[in-house]
C-alpha positions in Angstrom: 0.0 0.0 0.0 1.9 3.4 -1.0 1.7 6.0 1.8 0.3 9.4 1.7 2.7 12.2 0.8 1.5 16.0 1.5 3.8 17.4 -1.4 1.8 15.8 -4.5 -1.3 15.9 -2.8 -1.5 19.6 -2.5 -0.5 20.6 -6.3 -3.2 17.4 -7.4 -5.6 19.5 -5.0 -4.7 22.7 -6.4 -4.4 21.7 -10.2 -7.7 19.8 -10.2 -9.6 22.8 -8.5 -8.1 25.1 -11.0 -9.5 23.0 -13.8 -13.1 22.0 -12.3 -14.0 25.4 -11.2 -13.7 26.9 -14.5 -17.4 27.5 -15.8 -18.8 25.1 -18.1 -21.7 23.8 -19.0 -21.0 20.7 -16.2 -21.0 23.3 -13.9 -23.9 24.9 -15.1 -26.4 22.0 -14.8 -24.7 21.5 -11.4 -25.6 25.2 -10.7 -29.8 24.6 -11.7 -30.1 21.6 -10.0 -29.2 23.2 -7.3 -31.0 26.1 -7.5 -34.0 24.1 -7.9 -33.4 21.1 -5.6 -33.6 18.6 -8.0 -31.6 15.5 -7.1 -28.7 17.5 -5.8 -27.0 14.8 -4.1 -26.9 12.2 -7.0 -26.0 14.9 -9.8 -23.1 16.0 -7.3 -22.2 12.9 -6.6 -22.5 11.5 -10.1 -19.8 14.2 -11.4 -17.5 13.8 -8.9 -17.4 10.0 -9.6 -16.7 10.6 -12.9 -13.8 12.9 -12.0 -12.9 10.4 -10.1 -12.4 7.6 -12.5 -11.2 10.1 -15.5 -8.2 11.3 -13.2 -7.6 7.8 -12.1 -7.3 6.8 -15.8 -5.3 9.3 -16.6 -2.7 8.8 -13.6 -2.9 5.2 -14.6 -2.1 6.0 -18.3 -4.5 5.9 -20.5 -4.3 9.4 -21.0 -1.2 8.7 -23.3 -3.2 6.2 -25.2 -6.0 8.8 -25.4 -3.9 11.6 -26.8 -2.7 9.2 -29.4 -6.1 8.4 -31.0 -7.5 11.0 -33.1 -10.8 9.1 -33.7 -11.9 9.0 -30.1 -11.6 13.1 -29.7 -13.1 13.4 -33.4 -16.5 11.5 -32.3 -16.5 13.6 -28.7 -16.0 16.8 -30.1 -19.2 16.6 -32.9 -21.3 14.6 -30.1 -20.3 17.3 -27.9 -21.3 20.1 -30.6 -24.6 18.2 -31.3 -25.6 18.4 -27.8 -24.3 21.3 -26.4 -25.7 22.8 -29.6 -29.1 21.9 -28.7 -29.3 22.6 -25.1 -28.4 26.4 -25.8 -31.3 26.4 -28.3 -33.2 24.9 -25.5 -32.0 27.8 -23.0 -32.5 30.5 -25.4 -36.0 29.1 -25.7 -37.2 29.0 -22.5 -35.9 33.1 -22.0 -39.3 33.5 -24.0 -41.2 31.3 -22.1 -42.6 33.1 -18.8 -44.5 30.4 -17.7 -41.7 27.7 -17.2 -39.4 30.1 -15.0 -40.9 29.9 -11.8 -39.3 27.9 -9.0 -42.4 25.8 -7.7 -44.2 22.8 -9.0 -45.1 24.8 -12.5 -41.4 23.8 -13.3 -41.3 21.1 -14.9 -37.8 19.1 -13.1 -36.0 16.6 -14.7 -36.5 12.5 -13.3 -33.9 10.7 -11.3 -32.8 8.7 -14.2 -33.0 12.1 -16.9 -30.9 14.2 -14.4 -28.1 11.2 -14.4 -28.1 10.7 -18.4 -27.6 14.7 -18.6 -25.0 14.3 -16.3 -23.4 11.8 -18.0 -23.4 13.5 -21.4 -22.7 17.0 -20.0 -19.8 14.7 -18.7 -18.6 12.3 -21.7 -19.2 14.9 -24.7 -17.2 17.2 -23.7 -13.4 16.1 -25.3 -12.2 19.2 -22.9 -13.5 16.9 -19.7 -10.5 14.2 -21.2 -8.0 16.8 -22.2 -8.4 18.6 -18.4 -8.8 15.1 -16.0 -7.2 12.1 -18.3 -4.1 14.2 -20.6 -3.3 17.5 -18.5 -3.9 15.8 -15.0 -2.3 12.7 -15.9 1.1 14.3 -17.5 1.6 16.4 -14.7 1.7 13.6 -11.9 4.1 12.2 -14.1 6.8 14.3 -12.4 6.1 13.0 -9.2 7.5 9.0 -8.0 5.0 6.3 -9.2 4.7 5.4 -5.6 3.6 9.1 -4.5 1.3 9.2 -7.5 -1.6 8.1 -6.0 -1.6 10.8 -3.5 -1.7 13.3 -6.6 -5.2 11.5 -7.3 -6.3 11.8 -4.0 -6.0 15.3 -3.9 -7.3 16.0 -7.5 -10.3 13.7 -6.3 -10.9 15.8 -3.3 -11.1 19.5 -4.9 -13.6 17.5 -7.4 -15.4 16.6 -4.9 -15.8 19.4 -2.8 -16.0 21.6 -5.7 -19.4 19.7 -6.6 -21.3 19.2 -3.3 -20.4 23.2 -2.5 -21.7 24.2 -5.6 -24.9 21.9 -5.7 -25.8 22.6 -2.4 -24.3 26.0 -1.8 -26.9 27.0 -5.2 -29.5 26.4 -2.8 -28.9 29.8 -1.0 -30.2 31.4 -4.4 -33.4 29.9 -4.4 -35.2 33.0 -3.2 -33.8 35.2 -5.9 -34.7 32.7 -8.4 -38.3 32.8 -7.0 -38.5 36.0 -9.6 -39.2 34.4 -13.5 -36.9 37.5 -15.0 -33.3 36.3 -12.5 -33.9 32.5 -14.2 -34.7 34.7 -17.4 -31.1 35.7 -16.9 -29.5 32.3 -16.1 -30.9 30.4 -19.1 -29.7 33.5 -21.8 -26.6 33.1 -19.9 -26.3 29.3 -20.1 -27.7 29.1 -23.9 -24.6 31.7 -24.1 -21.9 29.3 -22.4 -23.3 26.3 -24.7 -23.2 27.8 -27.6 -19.6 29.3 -27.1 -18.3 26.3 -25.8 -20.0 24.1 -29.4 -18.3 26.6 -31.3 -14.8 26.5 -29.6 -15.1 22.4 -30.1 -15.8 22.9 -33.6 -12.4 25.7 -33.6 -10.3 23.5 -31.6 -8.0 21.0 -33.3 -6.2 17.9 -32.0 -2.2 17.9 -32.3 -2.0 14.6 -30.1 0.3 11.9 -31.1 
């Protein structure tokens, strides 16, 4: 069993939190769920987990494997577009629909099983998610001993996690301002913004793995 070293875990903590807490459109789901308290603790959870096992992956090595293969990145990147595509349109649409932004019953929340296959495509689609947990996070614990590696992972895992369940439940402290239809007005032209930027900068980014 390797023992815990302080050293790698802190710059795992530090690099993953730099890297999850930029916002996404992960984080943005996150961010509504909360908000409306719709199966906060399995979306949380869910993304976390899947930090969890990308970063362990990528640690592992299958990030090098990864950055060798073109036709992996080519298929996420116009799934990614497709959806991401969509769920701005989505967003863009509801801003004109008054009746669907109120945070009571009237608003329609997604199931248990709809809010875990959103977070599993905001999740998978998204070749950025790979290049950020599997490549980047995975090359740089390379510098570090094999047998101090793991603690890289434990502290990339941890600012995942914590990152997640603050945001998802910490959202829930805006629930009052969201009471008003014209502040989730504002969030959905915002997030139909966010998807749409991020579709287009999957369609403008190019691949220069192996």
């Amino acid at each position: 069993m390797n023992a815990f070293v302080f050293a790698p875990f802190i710059e795992g903590f530090g690099t993953g939190a730099g890297l999850i807490m930029a916002i996404g459109a992960q984080n943005i789901f996150v961010l509504k769920q909360g908000i409306l308290k719709n199966h906060v603790f399995a979306t949380v959870f869910l993304c976390a987990l899947i930090d969890a096992v990308l970063i362990a992956l990528g640690v592992g090595g299958f990030g090098t494997l990864l950055n060798s293969n073109p036709y992996f990145i080519t298929l996420a990147k116009w799934g990614g577009f497709s959806f991401l595509a969509y769920y701005g349109f989505r967003a863009f649409r509801s801003v004109l629909t008054p009746h669907a932004m109120v945070l009571d019953g009237s608003r329609k929340k997604p199931s248990l099983k709809a809010t875990c296959v959103m977070v599993l495509t905001f999740s998978l689609l998204n070749p950025h998610v790979y290049l950020d947990t599997v490549v980047l996070l995975g090359s740089i614990s390379a510098q570090w001993p094999i047998i101090e590696q793991p603690s890289f992972v434990y502290g990339s895992i941890t600012a995942s996690f914590l990152w997640f369940f603050a945001m998802g439940y910490g959202a829930q402290f805006l629930a009052s301002l969201f009471k008003k239809p014209a502040a989730w007005k504002v969030l959905d032209f915002i997030t139909g913004c966010i998807m749409w930027g991020i579709a287009v900068s999957l369609l403008m980014w190019t691949h220069e793995g192996g």
